[in-house]
ZAMARGU-4260 file (C-alpha; in steps of 0.2 Angstrom, whole numbers, plus 5000, padded with zeros to 4 digits):
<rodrens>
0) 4876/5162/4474 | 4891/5172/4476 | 4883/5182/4491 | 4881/5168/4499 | 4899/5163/4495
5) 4906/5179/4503 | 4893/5177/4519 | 4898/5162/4522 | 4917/5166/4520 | 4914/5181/4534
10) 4907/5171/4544 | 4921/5157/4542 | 4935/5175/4547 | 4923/5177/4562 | 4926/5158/4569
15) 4943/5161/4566 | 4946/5176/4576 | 4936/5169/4589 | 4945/5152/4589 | 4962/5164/4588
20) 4955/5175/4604 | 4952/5160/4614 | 4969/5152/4610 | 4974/5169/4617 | 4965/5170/4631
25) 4971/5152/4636 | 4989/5154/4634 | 4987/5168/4646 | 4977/5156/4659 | 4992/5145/4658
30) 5005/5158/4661 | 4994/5163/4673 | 4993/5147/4681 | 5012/5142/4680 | 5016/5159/4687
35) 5005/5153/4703 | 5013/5135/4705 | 5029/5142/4704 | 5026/5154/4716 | 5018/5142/4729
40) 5030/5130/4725 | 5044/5143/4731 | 5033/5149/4747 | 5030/5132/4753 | 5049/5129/4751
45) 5053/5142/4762 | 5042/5141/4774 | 5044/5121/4776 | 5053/5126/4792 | 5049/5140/4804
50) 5059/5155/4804 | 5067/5158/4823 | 5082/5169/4826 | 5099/5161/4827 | 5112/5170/4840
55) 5130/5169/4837 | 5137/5169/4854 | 5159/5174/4852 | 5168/5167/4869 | 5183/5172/4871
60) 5195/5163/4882 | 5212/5169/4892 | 5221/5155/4893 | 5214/5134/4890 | 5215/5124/4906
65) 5205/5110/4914 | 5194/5122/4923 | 5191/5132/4906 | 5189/5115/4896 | 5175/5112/4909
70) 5165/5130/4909 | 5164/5127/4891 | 5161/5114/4891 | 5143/5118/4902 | 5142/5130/4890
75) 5139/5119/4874 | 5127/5108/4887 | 5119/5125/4889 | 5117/5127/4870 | 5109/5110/4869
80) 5093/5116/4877 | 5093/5132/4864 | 5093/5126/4844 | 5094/5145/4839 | 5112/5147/4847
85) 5130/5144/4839 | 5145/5148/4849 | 5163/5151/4844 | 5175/5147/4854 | 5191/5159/4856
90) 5206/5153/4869 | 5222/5167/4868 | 5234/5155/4877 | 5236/5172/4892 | 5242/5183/4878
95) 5235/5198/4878 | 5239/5204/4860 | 5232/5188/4853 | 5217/5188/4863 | 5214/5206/4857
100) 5215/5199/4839 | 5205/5187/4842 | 5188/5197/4850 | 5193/5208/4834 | 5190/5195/4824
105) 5173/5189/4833 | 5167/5206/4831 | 5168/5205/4812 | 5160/5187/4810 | 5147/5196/4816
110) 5142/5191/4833 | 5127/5195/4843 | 5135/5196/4861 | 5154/5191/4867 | 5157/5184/4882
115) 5176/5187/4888 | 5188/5182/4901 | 5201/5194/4900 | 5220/5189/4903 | 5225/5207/4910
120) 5209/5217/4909 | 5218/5231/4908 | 5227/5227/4892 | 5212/5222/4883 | 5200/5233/4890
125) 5201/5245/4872 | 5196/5229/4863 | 5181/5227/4876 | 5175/5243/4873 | 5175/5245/4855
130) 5164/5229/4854 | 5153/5237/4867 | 5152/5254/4857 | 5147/5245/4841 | 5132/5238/4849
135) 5137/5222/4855 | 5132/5217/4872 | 5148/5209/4882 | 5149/5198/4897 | 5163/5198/4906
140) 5167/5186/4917 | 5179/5180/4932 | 5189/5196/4930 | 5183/5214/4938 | 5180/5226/4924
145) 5190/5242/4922 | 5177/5252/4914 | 5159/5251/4912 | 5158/5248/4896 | 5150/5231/4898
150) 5132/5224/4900 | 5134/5211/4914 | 5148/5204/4924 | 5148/5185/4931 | 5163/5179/4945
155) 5165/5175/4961 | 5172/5184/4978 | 5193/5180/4977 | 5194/5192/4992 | 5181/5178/5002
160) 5191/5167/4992 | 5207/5169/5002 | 5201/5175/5016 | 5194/5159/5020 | 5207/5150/5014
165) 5220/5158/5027 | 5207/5154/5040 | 5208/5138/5035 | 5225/5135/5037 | 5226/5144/5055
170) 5214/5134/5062 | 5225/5121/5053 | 5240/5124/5063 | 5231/5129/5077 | 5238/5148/5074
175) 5257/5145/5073 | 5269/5142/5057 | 5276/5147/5042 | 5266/5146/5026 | 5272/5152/5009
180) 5259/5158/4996 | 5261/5157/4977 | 5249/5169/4967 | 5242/5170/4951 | 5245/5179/4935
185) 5253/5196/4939 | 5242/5211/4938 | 5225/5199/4936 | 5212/5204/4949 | 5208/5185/4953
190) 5225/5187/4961 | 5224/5202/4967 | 5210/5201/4977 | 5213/5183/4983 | 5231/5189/4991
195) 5222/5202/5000 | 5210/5191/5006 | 5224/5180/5012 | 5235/5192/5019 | 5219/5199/5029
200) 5215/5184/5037 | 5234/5179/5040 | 5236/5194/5050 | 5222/5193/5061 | 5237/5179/5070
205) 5251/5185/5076 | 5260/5168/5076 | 5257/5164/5057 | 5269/5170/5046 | 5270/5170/5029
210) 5291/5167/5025 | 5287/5170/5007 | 5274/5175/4994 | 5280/5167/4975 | 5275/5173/4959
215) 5265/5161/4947 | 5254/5163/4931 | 5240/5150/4937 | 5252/5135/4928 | 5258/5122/4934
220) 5275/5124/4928 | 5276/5143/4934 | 5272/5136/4951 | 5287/5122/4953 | 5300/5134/4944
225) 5296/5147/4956 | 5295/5136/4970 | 5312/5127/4964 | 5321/5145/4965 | 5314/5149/4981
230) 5319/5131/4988 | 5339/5136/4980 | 5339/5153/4989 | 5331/5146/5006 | 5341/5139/5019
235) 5339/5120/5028 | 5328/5128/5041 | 5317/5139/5032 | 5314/5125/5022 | 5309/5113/5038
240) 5302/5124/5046 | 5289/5128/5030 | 5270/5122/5038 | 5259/5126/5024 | 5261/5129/5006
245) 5246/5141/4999 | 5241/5142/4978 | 5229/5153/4971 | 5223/5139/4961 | 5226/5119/4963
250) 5237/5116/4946 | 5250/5126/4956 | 5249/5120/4971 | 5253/5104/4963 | 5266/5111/4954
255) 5274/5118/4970 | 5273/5099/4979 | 5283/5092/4965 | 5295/5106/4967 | 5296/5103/4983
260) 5297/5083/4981 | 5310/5083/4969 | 5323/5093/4980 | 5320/5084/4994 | 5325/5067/4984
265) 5340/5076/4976 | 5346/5082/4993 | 5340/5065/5002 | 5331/5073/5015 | 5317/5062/5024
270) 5306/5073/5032 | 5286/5075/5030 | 5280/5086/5017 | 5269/5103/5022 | 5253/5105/5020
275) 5246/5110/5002 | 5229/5120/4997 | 5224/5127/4983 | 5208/5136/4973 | 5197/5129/4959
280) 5189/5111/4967 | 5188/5104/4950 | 5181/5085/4950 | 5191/5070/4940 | 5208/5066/4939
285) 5221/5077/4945 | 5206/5089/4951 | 5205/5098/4967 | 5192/5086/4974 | 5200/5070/4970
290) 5216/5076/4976 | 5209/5082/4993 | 5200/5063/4994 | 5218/5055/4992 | 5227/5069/5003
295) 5238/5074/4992 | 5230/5091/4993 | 5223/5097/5014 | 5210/5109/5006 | 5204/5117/4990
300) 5191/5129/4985 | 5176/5125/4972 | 5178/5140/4961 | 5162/5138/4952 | 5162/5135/4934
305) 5144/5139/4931 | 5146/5139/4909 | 5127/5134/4910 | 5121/5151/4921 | 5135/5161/4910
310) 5125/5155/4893 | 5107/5158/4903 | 5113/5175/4907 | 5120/5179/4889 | 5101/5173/4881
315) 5092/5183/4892 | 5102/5199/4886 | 5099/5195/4868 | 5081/5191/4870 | 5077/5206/4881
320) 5074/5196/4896 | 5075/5203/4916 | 5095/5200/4921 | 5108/5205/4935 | 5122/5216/4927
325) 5132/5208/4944 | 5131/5191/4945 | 5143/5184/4961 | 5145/5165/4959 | 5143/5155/4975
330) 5162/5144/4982 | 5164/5132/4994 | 5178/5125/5005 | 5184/5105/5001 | 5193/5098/5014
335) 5192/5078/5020 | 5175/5081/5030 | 5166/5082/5015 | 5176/5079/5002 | 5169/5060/4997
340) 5152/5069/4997 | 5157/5082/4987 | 5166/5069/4973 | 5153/5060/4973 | 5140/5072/4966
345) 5154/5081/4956 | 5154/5066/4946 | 5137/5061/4946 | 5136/5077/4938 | 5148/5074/4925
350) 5142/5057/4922 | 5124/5065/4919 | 5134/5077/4910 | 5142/5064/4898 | 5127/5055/4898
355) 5119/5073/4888 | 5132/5072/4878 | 5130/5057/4872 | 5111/5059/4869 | 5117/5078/4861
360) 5128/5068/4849 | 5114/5055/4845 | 5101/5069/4843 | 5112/5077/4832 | 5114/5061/4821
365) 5096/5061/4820 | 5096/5079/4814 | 5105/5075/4802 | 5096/5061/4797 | 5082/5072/4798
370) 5090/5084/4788 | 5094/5074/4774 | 5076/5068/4776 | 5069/5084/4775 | 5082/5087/4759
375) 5075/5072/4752 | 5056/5076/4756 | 5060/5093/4748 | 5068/5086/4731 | 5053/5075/4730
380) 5040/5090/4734 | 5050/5098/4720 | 5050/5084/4709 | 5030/5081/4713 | 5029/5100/4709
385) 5039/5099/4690 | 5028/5082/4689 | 5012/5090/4691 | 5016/5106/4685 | 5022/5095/4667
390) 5003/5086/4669 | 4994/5102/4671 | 5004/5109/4655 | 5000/5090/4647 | 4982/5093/4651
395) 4981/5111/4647 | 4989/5108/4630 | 4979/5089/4626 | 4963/5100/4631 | 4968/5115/4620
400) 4971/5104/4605 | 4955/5098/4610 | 4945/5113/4610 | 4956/5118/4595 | 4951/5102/4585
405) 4932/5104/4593 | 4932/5122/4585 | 4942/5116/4567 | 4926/5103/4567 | 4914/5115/4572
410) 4919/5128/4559 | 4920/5114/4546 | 4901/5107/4550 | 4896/5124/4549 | 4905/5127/4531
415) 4895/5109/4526 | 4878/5113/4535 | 4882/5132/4525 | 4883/5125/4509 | 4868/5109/4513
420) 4859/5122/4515 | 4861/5130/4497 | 4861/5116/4492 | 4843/5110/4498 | 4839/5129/4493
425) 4844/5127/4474 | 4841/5107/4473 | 4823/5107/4477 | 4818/5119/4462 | 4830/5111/4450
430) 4821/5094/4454 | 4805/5104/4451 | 4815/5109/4433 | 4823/5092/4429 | 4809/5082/4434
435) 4796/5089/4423 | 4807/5094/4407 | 4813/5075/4407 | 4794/5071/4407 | 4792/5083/4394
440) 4806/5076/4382 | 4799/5059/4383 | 4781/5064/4379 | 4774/5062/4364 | 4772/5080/4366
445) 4790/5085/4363 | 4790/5074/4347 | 4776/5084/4340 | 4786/5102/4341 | 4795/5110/4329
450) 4813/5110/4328 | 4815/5128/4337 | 4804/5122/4353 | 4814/5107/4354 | 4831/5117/4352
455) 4823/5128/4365 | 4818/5112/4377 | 4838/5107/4372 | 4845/5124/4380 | 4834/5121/4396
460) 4840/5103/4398 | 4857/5108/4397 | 4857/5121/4408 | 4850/5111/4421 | 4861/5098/4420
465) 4875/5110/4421 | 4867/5120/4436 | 4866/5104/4443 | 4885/5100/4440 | 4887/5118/4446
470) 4881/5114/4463 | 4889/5095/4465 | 4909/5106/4461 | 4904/5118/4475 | 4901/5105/4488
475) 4916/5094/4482 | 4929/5110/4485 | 4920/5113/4502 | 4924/5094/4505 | 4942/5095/4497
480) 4946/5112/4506 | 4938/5103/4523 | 4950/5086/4519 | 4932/5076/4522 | 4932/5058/4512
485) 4915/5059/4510 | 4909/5059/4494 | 4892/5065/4483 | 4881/5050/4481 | 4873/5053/4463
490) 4856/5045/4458 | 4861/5044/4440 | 4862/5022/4440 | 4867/5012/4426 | 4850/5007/4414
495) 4851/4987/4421 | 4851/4992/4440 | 4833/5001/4437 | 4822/4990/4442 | 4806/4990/4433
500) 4791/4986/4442 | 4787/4967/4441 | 4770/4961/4434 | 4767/4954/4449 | 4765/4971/4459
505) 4756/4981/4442 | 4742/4968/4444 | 4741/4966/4463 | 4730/4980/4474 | 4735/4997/4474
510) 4746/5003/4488 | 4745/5019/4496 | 4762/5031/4496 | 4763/5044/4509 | 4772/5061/4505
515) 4780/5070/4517 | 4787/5089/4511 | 4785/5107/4513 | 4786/5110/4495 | 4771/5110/4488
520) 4776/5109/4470 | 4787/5093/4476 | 4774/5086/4482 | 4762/5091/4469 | 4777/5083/4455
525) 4778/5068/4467 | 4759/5064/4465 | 4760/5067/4446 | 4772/5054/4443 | 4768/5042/4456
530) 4748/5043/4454 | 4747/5030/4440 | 4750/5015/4450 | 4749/5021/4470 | 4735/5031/4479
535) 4742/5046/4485 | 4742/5055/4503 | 4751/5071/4506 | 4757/5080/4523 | 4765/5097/4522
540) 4777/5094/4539 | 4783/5080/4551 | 4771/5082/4563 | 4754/5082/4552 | 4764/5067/4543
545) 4766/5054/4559 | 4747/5058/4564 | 4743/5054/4544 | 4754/5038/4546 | 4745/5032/4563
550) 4728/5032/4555 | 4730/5030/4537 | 4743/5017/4540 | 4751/5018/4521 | 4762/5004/4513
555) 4776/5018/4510 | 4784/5034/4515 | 4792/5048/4503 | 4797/5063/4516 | 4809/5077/4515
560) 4824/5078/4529 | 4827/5096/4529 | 4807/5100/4537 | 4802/5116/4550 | 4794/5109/4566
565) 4798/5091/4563 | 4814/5085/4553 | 4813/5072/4541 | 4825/5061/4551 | 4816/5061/4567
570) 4799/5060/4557 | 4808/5043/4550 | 4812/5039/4568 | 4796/5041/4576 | 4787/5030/4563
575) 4799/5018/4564 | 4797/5018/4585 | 4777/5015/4583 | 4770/4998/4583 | 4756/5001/4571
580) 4767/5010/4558 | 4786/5002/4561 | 4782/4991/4547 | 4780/5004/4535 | 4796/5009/4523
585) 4802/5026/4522 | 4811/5033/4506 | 4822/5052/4511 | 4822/5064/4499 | 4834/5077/4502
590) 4848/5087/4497 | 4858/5081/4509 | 4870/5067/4500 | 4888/5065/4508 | 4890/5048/4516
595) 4888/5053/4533 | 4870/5061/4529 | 4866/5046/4522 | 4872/5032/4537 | 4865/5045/4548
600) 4848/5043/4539 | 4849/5026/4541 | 4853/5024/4557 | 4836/5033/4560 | 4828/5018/4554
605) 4827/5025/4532 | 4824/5011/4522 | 4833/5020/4505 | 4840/5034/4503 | 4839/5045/4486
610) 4846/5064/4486 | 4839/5078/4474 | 4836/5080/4459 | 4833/5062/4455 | 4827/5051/4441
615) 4808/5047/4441 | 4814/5029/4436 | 4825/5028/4451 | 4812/5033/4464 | 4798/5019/4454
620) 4813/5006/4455 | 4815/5008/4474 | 4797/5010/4477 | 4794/4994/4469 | 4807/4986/4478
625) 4803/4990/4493 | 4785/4985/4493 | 4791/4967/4484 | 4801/4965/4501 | 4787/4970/4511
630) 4777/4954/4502 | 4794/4944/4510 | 4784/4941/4526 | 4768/4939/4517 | 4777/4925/4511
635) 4784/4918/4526 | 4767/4920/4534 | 4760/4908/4521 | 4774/4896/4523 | 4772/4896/4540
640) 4755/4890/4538 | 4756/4876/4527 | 4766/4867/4542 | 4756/4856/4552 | 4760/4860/4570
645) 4747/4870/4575 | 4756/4884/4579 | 4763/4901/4568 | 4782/4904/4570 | 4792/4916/4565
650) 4810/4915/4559 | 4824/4913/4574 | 4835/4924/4565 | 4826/4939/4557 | 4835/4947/4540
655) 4837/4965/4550 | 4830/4974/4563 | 4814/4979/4554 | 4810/4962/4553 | 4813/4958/4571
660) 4802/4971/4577 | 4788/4963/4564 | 4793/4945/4569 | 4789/4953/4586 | 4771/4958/4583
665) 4767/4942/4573 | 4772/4933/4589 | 4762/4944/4600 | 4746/4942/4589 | 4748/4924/4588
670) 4749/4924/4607 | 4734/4932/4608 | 4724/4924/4595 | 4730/4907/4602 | 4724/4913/4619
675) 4706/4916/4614 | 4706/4902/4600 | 4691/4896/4607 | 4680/4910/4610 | 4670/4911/4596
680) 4665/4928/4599 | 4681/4936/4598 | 4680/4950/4589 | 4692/4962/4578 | 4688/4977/4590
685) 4691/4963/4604 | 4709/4961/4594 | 4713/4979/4592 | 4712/4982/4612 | 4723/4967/4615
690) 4735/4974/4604 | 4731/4991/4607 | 4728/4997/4591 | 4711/5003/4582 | 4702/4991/4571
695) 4708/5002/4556 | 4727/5001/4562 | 4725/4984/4566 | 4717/4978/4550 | 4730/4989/4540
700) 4747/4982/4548 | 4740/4964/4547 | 4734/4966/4528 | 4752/4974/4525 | 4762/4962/4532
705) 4752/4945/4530 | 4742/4949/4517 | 4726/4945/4524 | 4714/4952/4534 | 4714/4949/4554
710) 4698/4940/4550 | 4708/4928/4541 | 4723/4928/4549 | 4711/4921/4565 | 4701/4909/4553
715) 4718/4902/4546 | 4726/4901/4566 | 4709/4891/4572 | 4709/4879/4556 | 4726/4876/4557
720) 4725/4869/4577 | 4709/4859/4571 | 4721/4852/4559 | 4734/4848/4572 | 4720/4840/4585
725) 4714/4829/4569 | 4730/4820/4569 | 4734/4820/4585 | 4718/4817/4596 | 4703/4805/4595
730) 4689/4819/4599 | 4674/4822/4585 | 4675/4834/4571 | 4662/4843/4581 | 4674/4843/4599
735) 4688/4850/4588 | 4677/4864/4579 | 4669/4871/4596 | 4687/4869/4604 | 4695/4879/4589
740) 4683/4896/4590 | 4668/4889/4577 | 4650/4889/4584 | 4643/4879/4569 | 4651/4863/4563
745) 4645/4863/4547 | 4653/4881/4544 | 4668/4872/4550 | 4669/4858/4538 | 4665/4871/4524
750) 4681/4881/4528 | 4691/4866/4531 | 4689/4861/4515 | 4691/4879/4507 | 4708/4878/4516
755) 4715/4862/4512 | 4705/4854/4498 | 4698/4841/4510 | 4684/4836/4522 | 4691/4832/4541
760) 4687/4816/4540 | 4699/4813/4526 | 4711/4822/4537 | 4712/4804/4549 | 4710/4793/4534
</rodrens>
C-alpha cells in the first residue's frame, strides 16, 4: 500500500511541474504578445502620416515697403501650393548691421536655403558668405552680387530700367527741357545702374538737360526733403522752367510732387506742375498704376515682384531640380495708352490673389480641424489599443485560470481515479473475505468449534473490518486534501431498512439473476448466496453479458463497473437502450462509492447502487425489491383489464423513465395485437417479427412485465373487445367470436366463462 502511496504522490510532483512549466511558458507568450501590441501600436502611430521633407526657407528683407509687402506676399501664395515649406520672414528697416544680425540669426534656426535682399551688398556681403560656406544655398535677389558666393541670383535690368525711362521722357518733351532726377539709396546697385541708364539715354539729346540729380533712400520722405532743399537753394526760373521730375522708384516721386506742391502754396505761385515718373508700377492705392490712370504720375515702370518664380526657383535648388543661377526678370513701361489695361489685370490678379487667400485661410481651418481630428482619431486608436490590449490580458488571464483550474481538476480526478483504483483492487478481495467469514460465523458450523477456532475466526473478522476502515480513511483524506463534498456511501443499513424477501416472491416462480464480473471468485460467492432462491447466469465481461441479456432475457442484473473491454456503466447503458432487455434492473457492484460515482451510475440507467464489500442481506433486500416493483406493471396490466372498454391503456404519467419506455411497448404490442385481432391465425413467431424480437425475447419481456405469456396476453386482448361488442352491439355471440380472432365458438364461450365467470349471453342480460 504504501508503494502505491509514494507512486501516486510522484506522479502528483510530475503534474505539478508540468502545470508549473505551462504557466511559465504562458507568461512568456503574453509578454510576448504585449511586447508586439505595443510595438505595432507605436509603428502605426508614427506612420499614420507620411514622412515628407519640410524646408525652412529664411527671407531676409532690406527695408518693408508696399512693393516688399507684395513679393511676399506671392511668396506665401507660393508656399500654399508646397505643404513641406515654412518661411521666416526677416525685414532690416535698410540697416545694414541689423540685417546682418538678422541672416545670423536665420542661419542658426537652421534654415535650408536664404533668400536675401541686401541693403548695401557690399556691407553685408561677409554675412552672405558665411551662410554660403556653411552649406546653405542663398538666392540673392534684386541687388547685383559682389562675390560669387551665392547659388542663384533673381532681378531685373535697372540699366534698361532708366534707359527707357529717359526715352520716355524725351520723346515726352519732344527732346527739349529740364528734368531733375532723384535716385535711390546711395551706393545700391538698383540705383546705380538705373542713373547710368538714365544718364545714357538723356545724353543721346542735346537739348535735355538734367539741372539736377537729388539724393534719396527709395522713401518717400527722403524724396520731399531732398526735393524741399533743392526747391530753397533753386531760383524762381529754375524752378519754372523744371519740365520733368524723374524717381527711381514711384514712392518718391510722390514724395517730390508734394514737395513740389507744398512750396508752391506757401509761395502762391500758380503755375502747372511738371511732369512726374517713377519705377515700381505697383497696382492699388497709391501704386504706380493707379496713379498713372488718375495722372497724378505721366509714367512708371512695373518692376516685377515675381515672389512666386523667387519661391519656384528656391525649391528647385533644394530638391535638386534643373535652375538658372541668373535669373533677369521681365519690366514694362505704364503710361496712359495702356495703363487701364494694365489695372485691370493687376487687380484681377490680386482679387484672384485675395480670393487664394481666403481659400489658404479656409484650408488652413480645416487642417486644423483636421488636425485635431487626426488627434482625436489617434487618442481613440490608442484608447482602442489599451482597451484591447486590457481584453487580450482579461482573456489570457480568464483562460489561464482556466487551464489552471482544468489542470487542478485533472490532477485531483487522477488522485481519485488513483486511489478508486486501489480501492477496487483491495475491496474485491476483502468482499471475497467479509463475505464468506460472515457466512461462516452465522453457520451452524462456527457454533460447533472450539473456543480457539472461534478466537481465530474473531481475529480474522476484526481485521477485515479494520482493513476495510483502513481503505474508507484513505479515501476520505484524498477527498479532504482535494476539498471534494463527496462523501463514502456505506452499505452497512440499519436492521429495519433490510428488507426481507416477502412471502409472496418465496412462493412465486423462480427468477433468473444475471452476473456480470471479471472476478471469478465474486462471481462464484454471488452464485452461493443467491442460488437458493434465483437461477443463476454468469458473464465474465460486458460484452459476453449484453449478448447473454438479449437471448436469455433475465429478470435481474448484478454487474461490476470497473470491467476490461466493456465497463460496467456502459454495459448498464446498453441494456437499458435495447427494447427487449430495457425492462430488466440492473444492480452495480463496484468500489467506486463517492456520490458522483453513484449519480453517474444512475444516470446510465442503474436501478440500485451498492459499493463493495457489502452485506449479503442488503444485496437479498434490493433484489427483492426490485423484482416486487417489476410486478408493479404486472399489476397495472391486470387492472387495466378488468376495465370494460375494450381497449388496454397505459398510465398518462409513468412513475420514471423505465416505466415510460415499458408503457411504450405495452402500447406498441397492443397496437399490434388490436390490429390483427381478428386473424385467428396470428401467431407468436407472427408477433415477434412485428415487434422485432425472437419468440424467446418476446415471450420473456411479456411474461416479465405482464406476467403472462403472449398467448395470453392475445387471448385476454380478444376477449376483452368481445366483451365490449357484447354491450355495445346487437351481433351473435358467434359474429363477435370470428370478429375477435376465435375460429370455433364453442372454444370462445369456454374461455369467456374462464375469464369472467360467465356465459356471453349473461353478458346482455
Amino acid at each position: 500500500m504504501e508503494n502505491f502511496y509514494f507512486v501516486f504522490i510522484f506522479a502528483i510532483d510530475i503534474q505539478q511541474f508540468k502545470l508549473t512549466q505551462m504557466l511559465t511558458y504562458n507568461r512568456k507568450a503574453t509578454n510576448l504578445f504585449l511586447a508586439f501590441v505595443v510595438t505595432t501600436i507605436c509603428l502605426g502611430l508614427c506612420s499614420c502620416s507620411e514622412q515628407k521633407k519640410r524646408y525652412v526657407i529664411g527671407i531676409s528683407q532690406c527695408s518693408t515697403d508696399i512693393w516688399r509687402d507684395k513679393q511676399n506676399a506671392e511668396l506665401k501664395v507660393g508656399a500654399y501650393m508646397h505643404d513641406n515649406v515654412e518661411l521666416i520672414f526677416s525685414a532690416a528697416h535698410d540697416n545694414d548691421m541689423r540685417q546682418i544680425q538678422q541672416i545670423d540669426s536665420l542661419v542658426a534656426q537652421g534654415i535650408d536655403l536664404l533668400i536675401v535682399a541686401p541693403n548695401h551688398i557690399s556691407k553685408i556681403t561677409t554675412a552672405i558668405d558665411h551662410t554660403y560656406d556653411s552649406g546653405i544655398p542663398v538666392v540673392v535677389f534684386e541687388r547685383k552680387p559682389s562675390s560669387n558666393k551665392y547659388t542663384a541670383s533673381a532681378s531685373a535690368d535697372d540699366y534698361e530700367m532708366g534707359d527707357i525711362m529717359g526715352d520716355h521722357i524725351a520723346t515726352k518733351l519732344n527732346g527739349k527741357g529740364n528734368i531733375i532726377e532723384i535716385q535711390g539709396l546711395e551706393g545700391s546697385s538698383p540705383a546705380i545702374d538705373r542713373h547710368a541708364g538714365f544718364l545714357h539715354s538723356i545724353n543721346m539729346h542735346p537739348e535735355l538737360h538734367m539741372v539736377a540729380s537729388l539724393q534719396g533712400d527709395w522713401t518717400e520722405q527722403s524724396a520731399y526733403s531732398a526735393m524741399s532743399r533743392w526747391l530753397q537753394s533753386a531760383t524762381t526760373s529754375q524752378i519754372e522752367n523744371v519740365s520733368y521730375i524723374f524717381a527711381h522708384n514711384d514712392r518718391m516721386a510722390m514724395g517730390a510732387r508734394q514737395a513740389l506742391i507744398k512750396y508752391l502754396d506757401d509761395h502762391h505761385l500758380d503755375r502747372p506742375l511738371p511732369l512726374f515718373c517713377g519705377i515700381d508700377g505697383l497696382s492699388g492705392k497709391n501704386g504706380g498704376i493707379n496713379l498713372v490712370c488718375d495722372s497724378i504720375l505721366d509714367a512708371t515702370y512695373i518692376y516685377p515682384t515675381a515672389g512666386d518664380e523667387l519661391l519656384e526657383l528656391a525649391l528647385n535648388i533644394l530638391e535638386h531640380k534643373p535652375y538658372k543661377k541668373e535669373n533677369l526678370q521681365i519690366a514694362t513701361l505704364v503710361t496712359h495708352d495702356n495703363a487701364d489695361a494694365l489695372l485691370t489685370q493687376a487687380e484681377e490678379i490680386n482679387r484672384q490673389s485675395k480670393y487664394l487667400e481666403q481659400l489658404h485661410n479656409q484650408v488652413g481651418t480645416y487642417i486644423d480641424l483636421l488636425s485635431y481630428q487626426r488627434l482625436i482619431n489617434l487618442y481613440a486608436y490608442a484608447a482602442i489599443a489599451l482597451l484591447l490590449l486590457t481584453l487580450v490580458i482579461a482573456y489570457l488571464y480568464y483562460h489561464q485560470r482556466i487551464r489552471l483550474n482544468k489542470e487542478r481538476e485533472q490532477i485531483a480526478r487522477d488522485r481519485l481515479n488513483f486511489y478508486t483504483l486501489i480501492s477496487h483492487r483491495l475491496r474485491t478481495p476483502l468482499t471475497l473475505i467479509e463475505g464468506p467469514l460472515q457466512q461462516l460465523i452465522h453457520s451452524d458450523t462456527y457454533k460447533n468449534m472450539d473456543a480457539s477456532t472461534k478466537e481465530m475466526v474473531g481475529i480474522m473478522d476484526r481485521n477485515t473490518n479494520q482493513l476495510s476502515k483502513l481503505i474508507n480513511q484513505i479515501l476520505d483524506g484524498v477527498i479532504e486534501d482535494q476539498n471534494i463534498t463527496d462523501i463514502i456511501i456505506t452499505d452497512d443499513l440499519p436492521e429495519p431498512l433490510i428488507q426481507q424477501p416477502s412471502p409472496v416472491e418465496e412462493n412465486s416462480e423462480r427468477a433468473t439473476l444475471l452476473i456480470v464480473d471479471d472476478n471469478a471468485d465474486i462471481r462464484h460467492y454471488l452464485r452461493n448466496i443467491l442460488k437458493e432462491k434465483y437461477d443463476i447466469i454468469e458473464a465474465a465481461d460486458g460484452y459476453i453479458g449484453l449478448k447473454q441479456a438479449r437471448s436469455e432475457v433475465p429478470d435481474l442484473i448484478i454487474s461490476d463497473v470497473m470491467m476490461p473491454n466493456m465497463n460496467g456503466l456502459q454495459f448498464c447503458q446498453s441494456i437499458k437502450n435495447n427494447i427487449v432487455t430495457s425492462h430488466i434492473p440492473v444492480i452495480l457492484l463496484t468500489a467506486r462509492a463517492m456520490n458522483h460515482h453513484q449519480i453517474e451510475g444512475y444516470e446510465h440507467g442503474a436501478d440500485a447502487y451498492l459499493s463493495k464489500p457489502f452485506d449479503e442481506h442488503l444485496l437479498l433486500s434490493r433484489i427483492a425489491n426490485l423484482l416486487q416493483s417489476r410486478r408493479q406493471l404486472k399489476r397495472i396490466f391486470e387492472e387495466q383489464h378488468n376495465s370494460s372498454n375494450g381497449h388496454t391503456q397505459m398510465p398518462a404519467s409513468p412513475i420514471n423513465q423505465q416505466d415510460l419506455r415499458e408503457s411504450a411497448f405495452l402500447r406498441k404490442l397492443n397496437d399490434i395485437i388490436n390490429e390483427h385481432l381478428n386473424d385467428s391465425t396470428l401467431s407468436i413467431e407472427e408477433l415477434g417479427n412485428y415487434m422485432v424480437m425472437s419468440r424467446v425475447q418476446l415471450y420473456r419481456k411479456v411474461k416479465a412485465i405482464t406476467g403472462y405469456s403472449p398467448v395470453e396476453v392475445v387471448r385476454k386482448q380478444r376477449l376483452l373487445r368481445a366483451h365490449s361488442l357484447l354491450q355495445s352491439t346487437d351481433k351473435t355471440i358467434s359474429e363477435i367470436a370470428y370478429e375477435v380472432g376465435f375460429a370455433d365458438p364453442s372454444y370462445f364461450t369456454k374461455c369467456f366463462k374462464d375469464e369472467y365467470g360467465m356465459l356471453p349471453g349473461e353478458v346482455r342480460k
